[in-house]
C-alpha positions as CSV (number, residue, x, y, z in Angstrom):
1,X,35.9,-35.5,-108.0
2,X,33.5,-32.9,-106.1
3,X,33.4,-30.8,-109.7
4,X,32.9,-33.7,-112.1
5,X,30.0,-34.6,-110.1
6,X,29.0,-30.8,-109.7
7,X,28.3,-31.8,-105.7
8,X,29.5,-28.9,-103.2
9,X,30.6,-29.5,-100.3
10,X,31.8,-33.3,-101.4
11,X,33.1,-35.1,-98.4
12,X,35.0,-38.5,-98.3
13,X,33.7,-40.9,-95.4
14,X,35.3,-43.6,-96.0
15,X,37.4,-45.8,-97.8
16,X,37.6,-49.5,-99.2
17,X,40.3,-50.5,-100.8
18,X,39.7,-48.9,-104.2
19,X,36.4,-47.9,-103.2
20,X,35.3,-44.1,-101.8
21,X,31.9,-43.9,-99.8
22,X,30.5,-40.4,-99.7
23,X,27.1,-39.2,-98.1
24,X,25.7,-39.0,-102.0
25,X,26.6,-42.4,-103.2
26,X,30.8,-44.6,-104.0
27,X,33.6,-43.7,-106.5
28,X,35.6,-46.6,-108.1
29,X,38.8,-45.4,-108.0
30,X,40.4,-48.2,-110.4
31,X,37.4,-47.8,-113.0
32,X,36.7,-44.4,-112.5
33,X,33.0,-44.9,-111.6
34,X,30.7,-43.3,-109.9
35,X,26.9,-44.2,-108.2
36,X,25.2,-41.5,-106.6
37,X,21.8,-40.3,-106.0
38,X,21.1,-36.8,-106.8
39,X,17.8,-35.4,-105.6
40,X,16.3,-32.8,-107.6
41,X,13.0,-30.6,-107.9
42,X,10.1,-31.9,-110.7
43,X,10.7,-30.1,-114.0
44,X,7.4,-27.2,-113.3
45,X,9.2,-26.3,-109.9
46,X,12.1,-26.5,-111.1
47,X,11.5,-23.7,-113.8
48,X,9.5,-22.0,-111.4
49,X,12.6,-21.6,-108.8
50,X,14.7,-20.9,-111.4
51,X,12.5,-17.9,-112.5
52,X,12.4,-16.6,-109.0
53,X,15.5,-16.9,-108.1
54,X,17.0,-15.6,-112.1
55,X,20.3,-13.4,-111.7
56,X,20.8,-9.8,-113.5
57,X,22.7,-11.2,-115.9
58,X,20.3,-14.1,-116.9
59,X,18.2,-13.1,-120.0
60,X,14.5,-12.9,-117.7
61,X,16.3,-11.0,-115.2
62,X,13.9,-7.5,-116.6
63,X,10.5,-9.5,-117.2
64,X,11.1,-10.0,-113.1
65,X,12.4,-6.3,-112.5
66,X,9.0,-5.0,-114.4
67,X,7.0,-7.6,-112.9
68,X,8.2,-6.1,-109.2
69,X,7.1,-2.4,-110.3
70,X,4.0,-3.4,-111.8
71,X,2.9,-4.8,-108.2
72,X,4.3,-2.1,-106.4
73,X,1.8,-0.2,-108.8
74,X,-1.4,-1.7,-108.2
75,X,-0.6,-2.0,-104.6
76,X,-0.2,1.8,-104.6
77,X,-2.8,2.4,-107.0
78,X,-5.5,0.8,-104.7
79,X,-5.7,3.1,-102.3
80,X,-7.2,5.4,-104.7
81,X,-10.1,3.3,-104.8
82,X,-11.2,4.3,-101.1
83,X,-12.0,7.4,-99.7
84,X,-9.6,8.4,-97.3
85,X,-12.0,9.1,-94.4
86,X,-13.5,5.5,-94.7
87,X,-12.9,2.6,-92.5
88,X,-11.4,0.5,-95.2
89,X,-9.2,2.8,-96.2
90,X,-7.5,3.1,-92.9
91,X,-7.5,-0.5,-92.1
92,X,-5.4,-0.5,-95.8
93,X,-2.9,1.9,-95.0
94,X,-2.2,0.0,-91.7
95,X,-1.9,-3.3,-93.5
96,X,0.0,-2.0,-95.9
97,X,2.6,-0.1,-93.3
98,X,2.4,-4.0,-91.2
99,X,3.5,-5.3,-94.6
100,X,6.3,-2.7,-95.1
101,X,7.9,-3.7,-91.7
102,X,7.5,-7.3,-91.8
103,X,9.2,-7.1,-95.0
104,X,12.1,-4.8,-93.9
105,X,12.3,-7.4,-91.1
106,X,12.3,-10.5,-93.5
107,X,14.9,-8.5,-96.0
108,X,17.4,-8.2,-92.6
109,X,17.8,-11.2,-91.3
């Protein structure tokens, strides 16, 4: 029942008489019907996680690849505009190390 509905993780709670309760919504067993609440993200943020979160084999999967080398770029590239003895150009390089850790961190766990 779990993959007709396409829930995971579809647990039975309880049962009445032809009737199955799950955390989602009931199942008719004699009419084969089913009531259940699905929650789901509005259609923007839905395309927008769906981007994000695209798969190498999905068709957008090396708009995001070029999209991630593109920032890497810039973020390189702008330490070009500084001179290195300048304040602001230190204070970059540190944030930009601070950013390196916190993301080798983040990538970790």
């Amino acid at each position: 029942m779990g993959k007709e509905l396409k829930i995971k993780g579809l647990e039975v709670e309880k049962t009445e008489g032809n009737i199955l309760h799950f955390k989602q919504g009931t199942y008719d067993a004699a009419s084969g019907k089913a009531k259940y609440s699905k929650m789901e993200l509005p259609f923007v943020l839905d395309k927008m996680v769906k981007l994000h979160k695209s798969q190498s084999k999905e068709t957008l999967s090396p708009l995001n690849t070029f999209f991630g080398i593109s920032l890497f770029f810039f973020v390189i590239s702008s330490f070009w505009m500084f001179n290195p003895k300048t304040k602001a150009f230190k204070r970059g390089i540190k944030f930009a190390i601070a950013g390196l850790i916190i993301s080798m961190i983040l990538l970790c766990l």
